[in-house]
C-alpha positions as CSV (number, residue, x, y, z in Angstrom):
1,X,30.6,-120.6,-30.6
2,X,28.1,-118.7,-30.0
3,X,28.2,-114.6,-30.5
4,X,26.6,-112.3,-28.3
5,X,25.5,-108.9,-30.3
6,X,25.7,-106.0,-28.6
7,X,23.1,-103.1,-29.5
8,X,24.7,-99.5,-27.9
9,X,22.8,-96.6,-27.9
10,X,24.2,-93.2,-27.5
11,X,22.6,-90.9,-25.2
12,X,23.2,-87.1,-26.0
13,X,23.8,-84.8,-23.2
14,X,24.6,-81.4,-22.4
15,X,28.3,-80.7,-23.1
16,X,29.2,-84.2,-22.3
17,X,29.8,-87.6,-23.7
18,X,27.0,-89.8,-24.7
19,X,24.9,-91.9,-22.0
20,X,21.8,-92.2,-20.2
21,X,19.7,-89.2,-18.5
22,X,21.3,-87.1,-16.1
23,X,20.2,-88.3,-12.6
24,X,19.6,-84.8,-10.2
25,X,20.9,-83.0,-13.4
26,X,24.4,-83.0,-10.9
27,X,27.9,-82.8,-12.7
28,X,29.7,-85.5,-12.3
29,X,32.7,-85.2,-9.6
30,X,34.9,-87.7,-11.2
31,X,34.5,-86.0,-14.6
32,X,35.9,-82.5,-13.4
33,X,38.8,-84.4,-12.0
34,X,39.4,-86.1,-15.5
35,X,39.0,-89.8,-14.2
36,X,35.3,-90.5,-15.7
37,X,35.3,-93.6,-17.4
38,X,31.5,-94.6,-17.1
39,X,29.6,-94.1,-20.8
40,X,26.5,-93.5,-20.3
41,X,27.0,-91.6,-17.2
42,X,24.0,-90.6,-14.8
43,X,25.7,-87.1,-14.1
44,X,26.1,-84.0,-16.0
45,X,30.0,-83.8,-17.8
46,X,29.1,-80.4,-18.3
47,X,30.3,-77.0,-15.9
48,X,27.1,-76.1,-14.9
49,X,23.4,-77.1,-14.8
50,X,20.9,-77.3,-17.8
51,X,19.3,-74.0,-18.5
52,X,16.4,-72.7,-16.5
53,X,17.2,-75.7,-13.9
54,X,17.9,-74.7,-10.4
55,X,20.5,-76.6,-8.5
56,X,20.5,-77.3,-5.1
57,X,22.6,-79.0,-2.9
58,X,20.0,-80.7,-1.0
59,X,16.9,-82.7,-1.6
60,X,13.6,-81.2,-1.8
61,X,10.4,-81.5,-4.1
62,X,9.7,-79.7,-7.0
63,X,7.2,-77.2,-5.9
64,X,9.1,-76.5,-2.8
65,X,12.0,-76.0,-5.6
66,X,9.5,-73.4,-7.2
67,X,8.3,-71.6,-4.2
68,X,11.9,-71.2,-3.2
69,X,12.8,-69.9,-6.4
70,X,10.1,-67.7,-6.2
71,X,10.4,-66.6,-3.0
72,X,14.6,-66.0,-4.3
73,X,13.3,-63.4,-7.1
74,X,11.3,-61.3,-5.2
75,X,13.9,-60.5,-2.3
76,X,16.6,-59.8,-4.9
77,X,14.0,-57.9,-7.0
78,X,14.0,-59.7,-10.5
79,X,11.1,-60.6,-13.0
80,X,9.2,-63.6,-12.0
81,X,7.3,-63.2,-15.1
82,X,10.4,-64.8,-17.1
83,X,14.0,-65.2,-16.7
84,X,15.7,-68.0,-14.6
85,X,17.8,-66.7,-11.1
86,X,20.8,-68.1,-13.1
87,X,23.1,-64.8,-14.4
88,X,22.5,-65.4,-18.3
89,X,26.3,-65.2,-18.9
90,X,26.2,-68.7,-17.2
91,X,28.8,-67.6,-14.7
92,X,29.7,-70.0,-12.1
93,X,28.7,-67.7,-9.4
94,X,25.8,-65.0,-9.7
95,X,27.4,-61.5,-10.5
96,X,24.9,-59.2,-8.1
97,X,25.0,-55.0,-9.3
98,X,22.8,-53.4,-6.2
99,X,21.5,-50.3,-8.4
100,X,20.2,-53.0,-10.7
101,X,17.1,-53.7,-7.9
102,X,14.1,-51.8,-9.3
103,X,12.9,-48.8,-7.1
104,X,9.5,-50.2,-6.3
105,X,10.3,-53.1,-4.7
106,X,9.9,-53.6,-0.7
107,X,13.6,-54.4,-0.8
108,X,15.4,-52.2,-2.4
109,X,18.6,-51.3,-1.1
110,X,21.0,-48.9,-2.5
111,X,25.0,-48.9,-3.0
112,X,25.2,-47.4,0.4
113,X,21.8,-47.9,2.3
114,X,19.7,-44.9,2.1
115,X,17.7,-44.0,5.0
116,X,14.2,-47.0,5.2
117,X,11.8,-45.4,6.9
118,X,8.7,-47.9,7.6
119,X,5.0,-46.8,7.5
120,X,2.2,-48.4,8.7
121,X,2.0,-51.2,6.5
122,X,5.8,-51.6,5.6
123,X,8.3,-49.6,4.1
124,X,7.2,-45.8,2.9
125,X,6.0,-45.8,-0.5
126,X,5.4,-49.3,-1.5
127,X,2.5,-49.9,1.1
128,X,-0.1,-51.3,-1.3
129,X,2.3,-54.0,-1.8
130,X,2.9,-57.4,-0.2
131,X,5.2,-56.6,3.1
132,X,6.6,-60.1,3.2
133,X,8.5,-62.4,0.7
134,X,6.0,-65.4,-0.7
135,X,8.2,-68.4,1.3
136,X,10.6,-66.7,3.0
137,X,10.0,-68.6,6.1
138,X,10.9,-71.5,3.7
139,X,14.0,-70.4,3.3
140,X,14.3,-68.9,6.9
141,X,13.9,-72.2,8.3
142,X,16.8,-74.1,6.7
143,X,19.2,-71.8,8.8
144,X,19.7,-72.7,12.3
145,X,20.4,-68.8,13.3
146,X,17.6,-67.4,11.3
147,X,15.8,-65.1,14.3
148,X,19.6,-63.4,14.8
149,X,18.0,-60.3,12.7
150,X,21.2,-58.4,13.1
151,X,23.7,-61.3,11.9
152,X,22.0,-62.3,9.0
153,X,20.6,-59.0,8.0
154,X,23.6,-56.8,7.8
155,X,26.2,-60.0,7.9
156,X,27.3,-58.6,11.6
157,X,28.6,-62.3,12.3
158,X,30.3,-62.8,9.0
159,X,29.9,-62.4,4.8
160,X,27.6,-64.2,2.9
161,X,29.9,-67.0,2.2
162,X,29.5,-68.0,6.1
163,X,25.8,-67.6,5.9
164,X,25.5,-70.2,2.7
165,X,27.6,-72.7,5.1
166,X,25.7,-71.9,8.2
167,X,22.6,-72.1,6.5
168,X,23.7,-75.0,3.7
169,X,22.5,-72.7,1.1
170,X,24.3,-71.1,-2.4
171,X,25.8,-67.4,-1.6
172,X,23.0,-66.2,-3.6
173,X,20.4,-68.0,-1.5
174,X,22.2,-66.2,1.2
175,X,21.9,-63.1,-0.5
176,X,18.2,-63.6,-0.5
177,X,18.2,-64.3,2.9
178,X,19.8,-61.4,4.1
179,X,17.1,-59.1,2.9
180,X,14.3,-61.0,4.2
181,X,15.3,-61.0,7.3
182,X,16.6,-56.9,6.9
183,X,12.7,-56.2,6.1
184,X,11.0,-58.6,8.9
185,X,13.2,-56.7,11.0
186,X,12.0,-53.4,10.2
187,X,8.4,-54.7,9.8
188,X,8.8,-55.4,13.7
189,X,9.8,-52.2,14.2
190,X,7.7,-49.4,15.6
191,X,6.0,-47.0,13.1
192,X,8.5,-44.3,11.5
193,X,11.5,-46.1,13.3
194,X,14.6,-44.7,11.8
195,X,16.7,-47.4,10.4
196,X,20.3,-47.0,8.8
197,X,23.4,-48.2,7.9
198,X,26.0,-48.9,5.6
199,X,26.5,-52.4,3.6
200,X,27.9,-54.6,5.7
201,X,27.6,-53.2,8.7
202,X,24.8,-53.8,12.0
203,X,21.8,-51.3,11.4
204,X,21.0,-48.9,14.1
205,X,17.7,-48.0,15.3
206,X,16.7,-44.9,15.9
207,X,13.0,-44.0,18.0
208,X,11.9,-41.0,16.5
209,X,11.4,-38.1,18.9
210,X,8.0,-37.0,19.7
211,X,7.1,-33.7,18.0
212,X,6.8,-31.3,20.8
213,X,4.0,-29.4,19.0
214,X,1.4,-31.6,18.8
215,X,-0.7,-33.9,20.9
216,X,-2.2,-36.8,19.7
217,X,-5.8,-36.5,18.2
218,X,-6.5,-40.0,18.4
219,X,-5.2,-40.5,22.0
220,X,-7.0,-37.2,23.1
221,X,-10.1,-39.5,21.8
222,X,-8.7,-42.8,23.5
223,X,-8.2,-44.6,20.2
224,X,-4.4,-44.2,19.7
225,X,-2.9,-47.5,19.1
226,X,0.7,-46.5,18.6
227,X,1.5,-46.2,22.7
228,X,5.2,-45.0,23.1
229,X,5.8,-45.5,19.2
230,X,4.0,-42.5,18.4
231,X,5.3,-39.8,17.4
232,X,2.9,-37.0,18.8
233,X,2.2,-36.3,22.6
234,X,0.6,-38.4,24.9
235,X,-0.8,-34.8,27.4
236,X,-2.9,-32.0,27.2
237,X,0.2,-29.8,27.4
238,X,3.5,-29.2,27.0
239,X,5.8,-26.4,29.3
240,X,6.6,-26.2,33.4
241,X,5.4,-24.1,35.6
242,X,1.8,-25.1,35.1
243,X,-0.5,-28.1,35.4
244,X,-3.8,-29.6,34.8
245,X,-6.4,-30.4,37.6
246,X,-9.5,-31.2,36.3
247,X,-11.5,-31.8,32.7
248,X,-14.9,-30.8,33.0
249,X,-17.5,-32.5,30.3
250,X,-21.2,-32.1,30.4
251,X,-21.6,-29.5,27.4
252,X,-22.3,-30.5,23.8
253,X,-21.1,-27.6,21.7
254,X,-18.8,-25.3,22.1
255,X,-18.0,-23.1,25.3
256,X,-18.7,-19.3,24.8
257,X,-18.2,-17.7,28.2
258,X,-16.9,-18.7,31.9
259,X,-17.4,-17.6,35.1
260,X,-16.2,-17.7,38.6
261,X,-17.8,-15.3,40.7
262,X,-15.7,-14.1,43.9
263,X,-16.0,-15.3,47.2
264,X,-18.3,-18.4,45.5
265,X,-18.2,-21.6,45.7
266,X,-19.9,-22.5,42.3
267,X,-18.4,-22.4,38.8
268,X,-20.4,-21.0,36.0
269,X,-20.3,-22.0,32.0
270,X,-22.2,-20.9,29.4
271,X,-22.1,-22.3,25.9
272,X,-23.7,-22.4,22.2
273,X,-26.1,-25.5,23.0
274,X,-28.2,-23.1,25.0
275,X,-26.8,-24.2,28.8
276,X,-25.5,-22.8,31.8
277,X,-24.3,-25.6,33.8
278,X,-23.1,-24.5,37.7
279,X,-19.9,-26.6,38.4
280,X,-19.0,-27.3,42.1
281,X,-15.1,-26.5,42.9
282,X,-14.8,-29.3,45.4
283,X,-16.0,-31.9,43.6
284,X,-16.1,-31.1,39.8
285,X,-19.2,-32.4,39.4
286,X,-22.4,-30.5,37.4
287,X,-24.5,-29.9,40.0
288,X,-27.0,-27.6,38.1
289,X,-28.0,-27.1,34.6
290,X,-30.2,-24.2,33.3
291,X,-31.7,-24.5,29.7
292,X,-32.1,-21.0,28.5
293,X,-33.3,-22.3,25.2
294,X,-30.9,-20.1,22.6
295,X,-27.2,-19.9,21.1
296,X,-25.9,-18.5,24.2
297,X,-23.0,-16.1,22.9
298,X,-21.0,-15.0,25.5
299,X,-21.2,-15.5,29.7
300,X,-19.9,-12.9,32.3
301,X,-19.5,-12.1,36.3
302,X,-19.4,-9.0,38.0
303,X,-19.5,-9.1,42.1
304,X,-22.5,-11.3,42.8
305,X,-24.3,-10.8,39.2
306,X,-23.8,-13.6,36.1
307,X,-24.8,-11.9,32.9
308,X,-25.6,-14.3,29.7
309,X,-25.6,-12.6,26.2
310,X,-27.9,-14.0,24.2
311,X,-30.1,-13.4,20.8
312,X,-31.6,-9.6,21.4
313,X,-31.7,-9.8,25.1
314,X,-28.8,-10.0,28.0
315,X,-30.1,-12.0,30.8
316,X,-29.0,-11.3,34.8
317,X,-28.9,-13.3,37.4
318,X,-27.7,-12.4,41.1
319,X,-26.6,-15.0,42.9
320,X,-27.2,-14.5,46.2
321,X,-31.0,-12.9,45.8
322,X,-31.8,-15.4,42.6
323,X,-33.3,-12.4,41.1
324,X,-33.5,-12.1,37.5
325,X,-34.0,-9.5,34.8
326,X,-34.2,-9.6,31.2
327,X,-32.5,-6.8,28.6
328,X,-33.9,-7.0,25.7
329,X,-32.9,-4.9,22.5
330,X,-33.3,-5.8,18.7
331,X,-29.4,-6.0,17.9
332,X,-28.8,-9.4,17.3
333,X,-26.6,-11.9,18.7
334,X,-24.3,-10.4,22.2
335,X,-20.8,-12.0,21.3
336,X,-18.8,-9.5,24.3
337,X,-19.7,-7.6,27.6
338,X,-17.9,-6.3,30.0
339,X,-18.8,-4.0,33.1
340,X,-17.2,-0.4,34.2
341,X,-17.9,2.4,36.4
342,X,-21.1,0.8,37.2
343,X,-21.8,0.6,33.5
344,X,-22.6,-3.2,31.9
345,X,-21.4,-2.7,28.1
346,X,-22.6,-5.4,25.0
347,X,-21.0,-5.8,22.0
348,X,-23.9,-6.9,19.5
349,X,-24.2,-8.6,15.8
350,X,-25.2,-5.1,13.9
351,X,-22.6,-3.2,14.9
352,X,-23.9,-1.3,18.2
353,X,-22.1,-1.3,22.0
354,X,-25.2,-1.4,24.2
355,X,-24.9,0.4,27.8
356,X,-26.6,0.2,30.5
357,X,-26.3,2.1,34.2
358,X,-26.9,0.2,37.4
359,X,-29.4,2.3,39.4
360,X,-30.8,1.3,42.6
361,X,-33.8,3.9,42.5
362,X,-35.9,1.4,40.1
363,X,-37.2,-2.3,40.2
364,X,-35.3,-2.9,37.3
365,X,-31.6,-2.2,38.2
366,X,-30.5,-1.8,34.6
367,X,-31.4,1.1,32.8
368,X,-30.4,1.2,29.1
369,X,-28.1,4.3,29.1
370,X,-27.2,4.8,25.5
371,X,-25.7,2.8,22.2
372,X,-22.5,3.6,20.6
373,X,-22.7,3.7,16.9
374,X,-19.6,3.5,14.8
375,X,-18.9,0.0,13.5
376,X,-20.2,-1.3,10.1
377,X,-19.7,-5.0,11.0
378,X,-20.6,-7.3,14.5
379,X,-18.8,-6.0,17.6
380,X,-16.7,-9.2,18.9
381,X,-15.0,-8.4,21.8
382,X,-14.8,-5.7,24.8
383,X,-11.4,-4.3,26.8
384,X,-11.4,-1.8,29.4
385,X,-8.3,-0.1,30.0
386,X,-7.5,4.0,32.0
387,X,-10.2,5.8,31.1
388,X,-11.3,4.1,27.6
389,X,-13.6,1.3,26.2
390,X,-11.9,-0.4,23.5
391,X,-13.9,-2.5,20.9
392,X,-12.8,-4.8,18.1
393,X,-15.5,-5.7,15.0
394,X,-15.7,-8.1,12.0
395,X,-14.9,-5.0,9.7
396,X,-10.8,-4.9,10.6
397,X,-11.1,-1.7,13.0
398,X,-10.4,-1.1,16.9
399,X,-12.4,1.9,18.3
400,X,-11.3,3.8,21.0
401,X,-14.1,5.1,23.7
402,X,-14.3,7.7,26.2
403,X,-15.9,6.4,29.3
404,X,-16.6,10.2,30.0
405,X,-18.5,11.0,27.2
406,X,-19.5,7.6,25.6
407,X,-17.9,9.2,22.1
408,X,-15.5,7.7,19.8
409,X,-12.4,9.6,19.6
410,X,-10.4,6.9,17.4
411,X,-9.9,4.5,15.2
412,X,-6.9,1.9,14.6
413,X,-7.1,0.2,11.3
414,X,-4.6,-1.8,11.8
415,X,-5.7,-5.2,11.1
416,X,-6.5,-7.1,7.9
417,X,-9.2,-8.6,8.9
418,X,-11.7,-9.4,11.7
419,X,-10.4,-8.4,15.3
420,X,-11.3,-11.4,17.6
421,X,-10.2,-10.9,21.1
422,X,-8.8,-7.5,22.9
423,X,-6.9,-7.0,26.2
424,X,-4.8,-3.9,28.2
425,X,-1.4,-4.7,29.8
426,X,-0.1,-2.3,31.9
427,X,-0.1,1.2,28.9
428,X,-0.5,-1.1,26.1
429,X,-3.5,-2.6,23.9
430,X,-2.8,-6.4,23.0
431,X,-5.1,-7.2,19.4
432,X,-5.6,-10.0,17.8
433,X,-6.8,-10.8,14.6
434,X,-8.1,-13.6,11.4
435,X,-5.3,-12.1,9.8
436,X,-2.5,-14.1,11.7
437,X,-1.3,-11.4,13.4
438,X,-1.2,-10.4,17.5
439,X,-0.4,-6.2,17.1
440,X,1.3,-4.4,20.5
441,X,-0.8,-0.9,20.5
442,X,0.7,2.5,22.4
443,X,-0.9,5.8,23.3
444,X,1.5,8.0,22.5
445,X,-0.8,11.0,23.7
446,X,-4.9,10.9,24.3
447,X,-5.3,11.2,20.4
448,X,-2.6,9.1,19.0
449,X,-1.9,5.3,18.8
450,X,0.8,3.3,17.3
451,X,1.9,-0.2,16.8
452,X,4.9,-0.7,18.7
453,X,5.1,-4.9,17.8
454,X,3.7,-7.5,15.7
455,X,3.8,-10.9,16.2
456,X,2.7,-13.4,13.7
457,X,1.0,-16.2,14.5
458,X,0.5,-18.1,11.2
459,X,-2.3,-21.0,12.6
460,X,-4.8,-17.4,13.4
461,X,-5.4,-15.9,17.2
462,X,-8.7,-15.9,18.3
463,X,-8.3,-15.7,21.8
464,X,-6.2,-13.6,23.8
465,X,-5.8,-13.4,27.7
466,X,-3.1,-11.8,30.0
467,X,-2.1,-13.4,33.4
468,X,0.6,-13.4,36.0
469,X,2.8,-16.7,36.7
470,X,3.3,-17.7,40.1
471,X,6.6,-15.5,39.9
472,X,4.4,-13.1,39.2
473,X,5.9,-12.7,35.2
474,X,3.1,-12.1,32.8
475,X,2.0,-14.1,30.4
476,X,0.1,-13.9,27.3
477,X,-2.4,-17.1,26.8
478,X,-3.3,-17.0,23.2
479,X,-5.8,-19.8,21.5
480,X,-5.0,-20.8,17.7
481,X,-7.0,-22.1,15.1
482,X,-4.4,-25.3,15.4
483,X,-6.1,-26.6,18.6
484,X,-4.0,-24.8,21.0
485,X,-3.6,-22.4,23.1
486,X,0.3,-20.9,23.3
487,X,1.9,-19.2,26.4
488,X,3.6,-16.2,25.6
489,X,6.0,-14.2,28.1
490,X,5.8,-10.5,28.0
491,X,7.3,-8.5,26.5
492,X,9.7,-10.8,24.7
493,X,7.1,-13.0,23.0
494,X,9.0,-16.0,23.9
495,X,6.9,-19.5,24.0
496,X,6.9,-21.1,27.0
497,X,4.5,-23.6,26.7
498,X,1.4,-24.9,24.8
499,X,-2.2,-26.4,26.2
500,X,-3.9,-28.7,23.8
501,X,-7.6,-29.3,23.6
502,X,-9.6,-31.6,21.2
503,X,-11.3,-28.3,19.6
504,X,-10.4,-24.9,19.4
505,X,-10.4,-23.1,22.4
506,X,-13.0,-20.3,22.0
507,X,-13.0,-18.6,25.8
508,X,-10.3,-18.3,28.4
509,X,-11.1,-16.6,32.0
510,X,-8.4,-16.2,34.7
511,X,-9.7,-17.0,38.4
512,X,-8.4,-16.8,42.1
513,X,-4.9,-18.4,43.2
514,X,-3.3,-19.2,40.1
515,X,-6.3,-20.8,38.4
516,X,-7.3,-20.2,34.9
517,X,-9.8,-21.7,32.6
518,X,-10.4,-23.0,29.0
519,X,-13.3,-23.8,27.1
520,X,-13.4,-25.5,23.7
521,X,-15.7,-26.1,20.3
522,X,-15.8,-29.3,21.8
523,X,-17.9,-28.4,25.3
524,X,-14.9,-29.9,27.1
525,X,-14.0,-27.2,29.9
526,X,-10.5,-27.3,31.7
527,X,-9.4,-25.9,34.6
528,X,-5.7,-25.1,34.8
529,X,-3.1,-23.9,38.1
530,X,0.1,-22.3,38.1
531,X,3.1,-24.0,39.7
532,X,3.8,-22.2,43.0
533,X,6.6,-20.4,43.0
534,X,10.0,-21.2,45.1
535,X,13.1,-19.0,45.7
536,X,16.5,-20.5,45.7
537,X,18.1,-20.2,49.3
């Protein structure tokens, strides 16, 4: 008879029997009911897989195993320096402690949500790192609802449990998946979109509200890329009761005087690149430019005559005649004129108020009358107001005039700093100044002035000018060194509105039928109209 030998060799395997290699490293489904008779067996008699093995339920290569693994760690924020996704108490099911995430990554979620706000390359704070998950669309494409952002990011349709069956993934998988698809959904959100909500429930998106403030730099230069999702103003202003009609370009510095002359068809502007140009109301259109060939400082009308301070001389032109004359004095640059009692008055760099009388007896029409001496610093603006000349300097002080007698008979030192622009309303004297400040000024008698009022204006006043509404209300316009111009009602100081320019607005002239002007550092002039007025029936 003959005998057969038998050779067995025992196969070791993790917590099972002995027997061949584990096939899929899978545990065997007969063993966990206790009916495994097979020795060796091709499946794991063991409770869960080998260490650092992931176990799927489907079939898939091993670097698609890898990338999703990897793709796995970085949504739920672990090491993927080391470390397996299995929780090293070899649970059955992966224990998940939210405060665990670390702070840095793209994903982290809190407890109780905190407020994500998203930047321009992902979520604030993190934006020099990757905004999407390496294989998420891996793992995005196994479910069959993956572009329902709300369902699977806040699990609106159902727990994670649902998603691992929808999606024939583990609940950590699903896990995973919720928080890819909670940061592609605020990726493909508009920038500084607003998104919160508690665990568990749908987030809500909320468009931030346009800062009322503030126009748009980069739209003002037709670069803004943001359209409705950005957060600054789209216009060149913000209030009622006024609008824009026309934006006048053709300077290339800044604007330092305007001009409409009355009864004239013709708008005049001088500015720092050493041009008048002559505007035409109808059309908006340049329709002369004049070269004068200096820094042209400051640019004024009286009746028929256009006056242009420049270095040492103030040039006149009429109009109608197209004569011109020449007034030249060593004093420097002309920053302010104005014109009284037949008298044309020019603030100058060193200090001194030129005046000169119009006289008809001569060639010339301009005779130099006199120059008032008092300041110690560049005379920068002019007001005219009763019977007194008011001028503001670069040393901090206001003098008061007498048109009578051409002598100083006061000084407010009331200011900080440089005085910029000066204006009378009604009894008062309106200042501003570099030292954030726009100061209400009363004659109590001929020799006394107070301030009754101070207003700070913390971006600096440079520019102040008083005009009526179309109700007839006044209104203080006053330019800022933020870019704006603010509308002030009088007396309460109440804002009504701003204008916005590219550059700061350095002059501002009021003109016939509700028209008023602007002129910025850019050369960009803008003409501006009052709402008419209705009354209710």
């Amino acid at each position: 008879m003959e005998i057969k030998t038998l050779t067995v060799r025992n196969h070791t395997r993790v917590g099972g029997r002995g027997g061949g290699s584990a096939k899929n490293n899978a545990v065997c489904y007969f063993w966990k009911e206790g009916k495994c008779n097979r020795n060796p067996c091709r499946f794991l008699h063991t409770d869960s897989p080998a260490p650092n093995i992931y176990h799927r339920n489907f079939k898939q290569s091993q670097a698609s195993k890898d990338q999703l693994k990897k793709s796995l760690k970085y949504a739920l924020g672990e090491n993927t320096r080391g470390g397996s996704l299995e929780d090293k108490s070899n649970k059955s099911r992966l224990s998940f402690n939210y405060e665990d995430l670390p702070r840095k990554c793209p994903l982290y979620i809190s407890k109780n949500w905190s407020i994500l706000k998203t930047g321009s390359h992902g979520l604030e704070g993190v934006n020099n790192q990757e905004s999407s998950c390496p294989g998420a669309e891996d793992l995005l494409r196994k479910c069959p609802d993956h572009k329902n952002a709300l369902v699977l990011s806040a699990g609106g349709g159902g727990s994670e449990d649902r998603i691992a069956r929808n999606c024939n993934v583990s609940v950590t998988e699903a896990e995973g998946l919720k928080r890819i698809r909670v940061q592609k959904f605020i990726e493909d959100s508009p920038k500084d979109t607003v998104i919160s909500t508690t665990e568990g429930s749908v987030p809500k998106v909320e468009i931030p509200q346009k800062d009322q403030q503030k126009a748009c730099e980069q739209w003002m230069s037709d670069s803004c890329v943001e359209g409705k999702g950005c957060q600054y103003l789209h216009s060149w202003f913000h209030g009622v009761g006024f609008s824009m009609l026309a934006k006048l370009s053709g300077h290339s510095e800044a604007v330092s005087g305007i001009a409409l002359p009355s009864g004239s068809d013709k708008l005049y502007s001088g500015s720092t690149d050493g041009t008048v140009r002559v505007w035409d109301c109808c059309t908006g259109q340049s329709v002369r430019v004049m070269n004068l060939g200096d820094v042209i400082g400051s640019l004024i009308n009286v009746g028929s005559w256009v006056f242009v301070g420049m270095p040492n001389v103030v040039k006149a032109w009429n109009i109608q005649t197209e004569a011109e004359f020449s007034l030249y004095e060593l004093v420097g640059q002309i920053y302010a004129m104005t014109a009284v009692r037949d008298m044309l008055f020019a603030g100058a760099q060193n200090g001194a108020i030129l005046a000169w009388k119009g006289s008809t007896e001569s060639k010339n029409p301009f005779q130099l009358a006199t120059s008032l001496e008092g300041h110690t610093g560049a005379v920068t603006c002019l007001a005219v107001g009763a019977k007194w000349l008011y001028s503001g300097s670069a040393d901090s002080t206001i003098r008061v005039w007498d048109l009578d007698t051409l002598q100083c008979i006061y000084t407010l030192n009331g200011h900080a700093d440089a005085v910029m622009s000066l204006i009378c309303w009604n009894q008062h004297l309106l200042s501003c100044s570099l030292d954030q400040t726009v100061k209400v000024w009363f004659a109590t008698d001929e020799s006394h002035f107070e301030v009754i009022y101070t207003h700070d204006e913390y971006h600096g006043a440079l520019v102040l000018c008083g005009v009526n509404d179309a109700a007839t209300k006044p209104v203080l316009l006053c330019s800022c060194n933020d870019k704006s111009v603010r509308l002030y009602e009088l007396p309460s100081f109440s804002e009504r509105g701003r204008i916005f320019s590219k550059q700061v607005v350095r002059t501002i002239q009021v003109g016939p039928d509700g028209l008023f002007f602007t002129g910025d550092g850019s050369g960009l002039l803008s003409v501006w109209k009052w709402a008419e007025h209705r009354v209710a029936s």
